[in-house]
N, C-alpha and C positions, 0 to 999 in steps of 0.2 A: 504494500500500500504506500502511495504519497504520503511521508508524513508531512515532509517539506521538501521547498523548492533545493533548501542549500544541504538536507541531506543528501537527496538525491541527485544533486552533485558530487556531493563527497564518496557518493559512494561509485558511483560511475566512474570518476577518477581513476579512484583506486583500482577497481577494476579494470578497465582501460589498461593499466599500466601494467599492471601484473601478469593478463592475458597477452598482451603484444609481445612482453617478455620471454614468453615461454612458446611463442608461434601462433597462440588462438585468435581465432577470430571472436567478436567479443558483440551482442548488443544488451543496451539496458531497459531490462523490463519492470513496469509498477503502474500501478490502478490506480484512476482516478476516484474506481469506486468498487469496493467490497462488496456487492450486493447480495451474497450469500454469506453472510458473516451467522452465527449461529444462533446469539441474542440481536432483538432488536435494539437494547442499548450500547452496544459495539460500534468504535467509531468507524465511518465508512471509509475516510479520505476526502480530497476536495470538493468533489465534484468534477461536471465534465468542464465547463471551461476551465475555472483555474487550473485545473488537470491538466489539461493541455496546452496551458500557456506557461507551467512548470516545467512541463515534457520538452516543446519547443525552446527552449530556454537551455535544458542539460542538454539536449542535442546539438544546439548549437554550441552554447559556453565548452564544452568538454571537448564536441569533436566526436559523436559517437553515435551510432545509428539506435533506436528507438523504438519497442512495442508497449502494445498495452489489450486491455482485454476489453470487448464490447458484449453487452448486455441485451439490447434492443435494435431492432434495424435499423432505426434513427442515426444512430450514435454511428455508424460505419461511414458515412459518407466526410463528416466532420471530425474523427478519427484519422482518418487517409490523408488530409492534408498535411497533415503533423506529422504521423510516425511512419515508418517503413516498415512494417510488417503488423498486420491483425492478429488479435490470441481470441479463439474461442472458448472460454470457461467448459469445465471438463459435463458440467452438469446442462451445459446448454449445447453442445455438438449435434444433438438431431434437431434442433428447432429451424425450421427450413428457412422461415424469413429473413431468418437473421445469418446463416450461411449463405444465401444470396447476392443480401446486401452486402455483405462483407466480399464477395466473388466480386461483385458487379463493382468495385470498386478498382480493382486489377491490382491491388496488394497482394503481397506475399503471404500467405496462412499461416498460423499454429494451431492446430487445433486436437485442443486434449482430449484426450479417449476419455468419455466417462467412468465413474467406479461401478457403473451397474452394466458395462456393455462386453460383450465378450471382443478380440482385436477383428474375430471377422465381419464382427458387426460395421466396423468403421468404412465399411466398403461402400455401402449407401451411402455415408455422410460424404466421402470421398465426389462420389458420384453425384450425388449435389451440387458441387463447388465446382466440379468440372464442366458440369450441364449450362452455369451460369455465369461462365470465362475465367475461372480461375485454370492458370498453369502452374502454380507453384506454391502446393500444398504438403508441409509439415507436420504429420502425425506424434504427442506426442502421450507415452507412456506415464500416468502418475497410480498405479496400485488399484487391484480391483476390491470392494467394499463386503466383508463379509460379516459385517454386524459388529455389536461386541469393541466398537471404538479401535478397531484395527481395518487396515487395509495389507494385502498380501500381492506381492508384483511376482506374475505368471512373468519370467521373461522371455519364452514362446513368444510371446506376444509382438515385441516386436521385427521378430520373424516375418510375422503375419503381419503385419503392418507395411513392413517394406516391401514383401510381396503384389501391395496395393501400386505401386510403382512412386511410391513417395518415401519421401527424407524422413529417417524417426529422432527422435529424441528421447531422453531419460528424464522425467523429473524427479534427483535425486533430495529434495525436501518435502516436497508433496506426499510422496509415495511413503515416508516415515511418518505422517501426520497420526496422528488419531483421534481422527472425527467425532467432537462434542466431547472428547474424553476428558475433558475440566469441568462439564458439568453447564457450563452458561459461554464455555469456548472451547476450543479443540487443542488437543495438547498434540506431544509427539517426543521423539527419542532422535536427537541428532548424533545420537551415538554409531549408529548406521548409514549414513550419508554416506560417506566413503567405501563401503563394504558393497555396497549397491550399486552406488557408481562406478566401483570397478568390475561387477560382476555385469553391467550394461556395458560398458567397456571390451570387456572378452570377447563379447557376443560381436559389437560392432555398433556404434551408431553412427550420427553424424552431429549432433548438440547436445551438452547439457545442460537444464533446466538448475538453478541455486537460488535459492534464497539467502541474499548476505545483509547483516545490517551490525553496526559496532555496538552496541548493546544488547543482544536479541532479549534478554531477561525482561528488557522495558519494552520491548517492541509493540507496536498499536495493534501487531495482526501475525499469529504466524511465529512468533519467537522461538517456540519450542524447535520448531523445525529448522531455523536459520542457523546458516552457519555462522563464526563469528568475525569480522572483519577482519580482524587484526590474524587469523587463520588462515587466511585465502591464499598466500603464498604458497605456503607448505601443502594445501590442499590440491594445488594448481598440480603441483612437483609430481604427487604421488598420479593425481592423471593425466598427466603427460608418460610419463613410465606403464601405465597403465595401458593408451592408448597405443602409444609408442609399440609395445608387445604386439596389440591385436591390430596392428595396420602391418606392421613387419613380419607378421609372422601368420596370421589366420587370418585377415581380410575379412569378409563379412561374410557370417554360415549362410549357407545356401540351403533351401530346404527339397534342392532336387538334388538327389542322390542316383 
């Protein structure tokens, strides 16, 4: 979430610099609006203009390309101006108007697999976005929902994803979450962030998904699962080594045998 404009700087920065360091490519992603937040008391983030006039702001100040997530078809057109890639929230990927809208604007996708979809399900949603001019769509993987404030990542999955003939991603915070598991918020175990991401790593992707913020303990949304800024180095290191292996050595599994 946007806490602020000069967070969200600082944190872009740092990222920026870390990632170019070690060869990644790098964009920065945060909401202008939480709209599944757990409690209704939970803060959302700006809103959509200042939202986007924060967004526009780090993208320029820093130097660094830009996504954010849409909620409504509305919001895609007025989105597109600003950022270079659309995120589809994982629990909004089959609602058509709004993958449409989002296609018909000729941005780039991300679009999360839901926690209740199986990965061959993504084929339709695929097939959506293609139907209505999207060419460069990004499937990505955050953990399937089995009750009980845990989520469990099938990494079959994005096998079957890339199968769809699109780019996958990991989301290595998401996928640790545990949904509502604080009771009026969702908590989560970043103790696994890395264990995950190397294991989406082995397999083969093409992006990972982070949540970083330098405090996570105060963070407005998501803490549990963030990594912590002052970490990201060292975190970078272990997947580059990570990567490194599974591009040099196994390339991406194939599921024709």
């Amino acid at each position: 979430m946007l806490e602020s404009q000069e967070l969200g700087a600082r944190v872009a920065a740092k990222l920026k610099e870390e990632c170019e360091s070690r060869g990644f490519d790098y964009i920065f992603k945060a909401s202008f609006d939480k709209a599944n937040r757990t409690s209704i008391h939970s803060e959302r983030g700006p809103g959509l203009e200042r939202g986007l006039e924060w967004l526009a702001s780090i993208r320029e100040g820093v130097g660094v390309r830009v996504t954010t997530d849409i909620h409504e078809p509305c919001q895609a057109e007025p989105c597109a101006r600003v950022v270079d890639m659309l995120q589809i929230p994982a629990f909004l990927c089959r609602q058509t108007d709004l993958l449409v809208a989002a296609a018909k604007t000729g941005k780039p996708l991300n679009i999360k697999k839901a926690q209740f979809l199986a990965p061959e399900d993504m084929a339709s949603v695929v097939e959506k976005c293609r139907e209505a001019g999207a060419s460069d769509v990004t499937l990505c993987e955050r953990g399937t929902a089995f009750g009980y404030h845990r989520l469990v990542v099938d990494f079959r999955s994005l096998l079957v994803m890339r199968g769809l003939g699109c780019r996958v991603m990991f989301d290595a915070t998401h996928s640790i979450q545990q949904p509502g598991g604080l009771g009026s918020a969702s908590g989560g175990d970043r103790r696994f962030v890395l264990p995950l991401a190397r294991a989406a790593l082995a397999i083969g992707v093409d992006a990972l998904f982070m949540e970083v913020h330098p405090d996570p303990e105060n963070a407005k949304s998501d803490g549990p699962n963030m990594v912590p800024l002052g970490k990201i180095g060292w975190l970078l290191d272990q997947i580059r080594e990570a990567d490194s292996l599974s591009r040099d050595r196994l390339g991406f599994a194939s599921l024709d045998w």
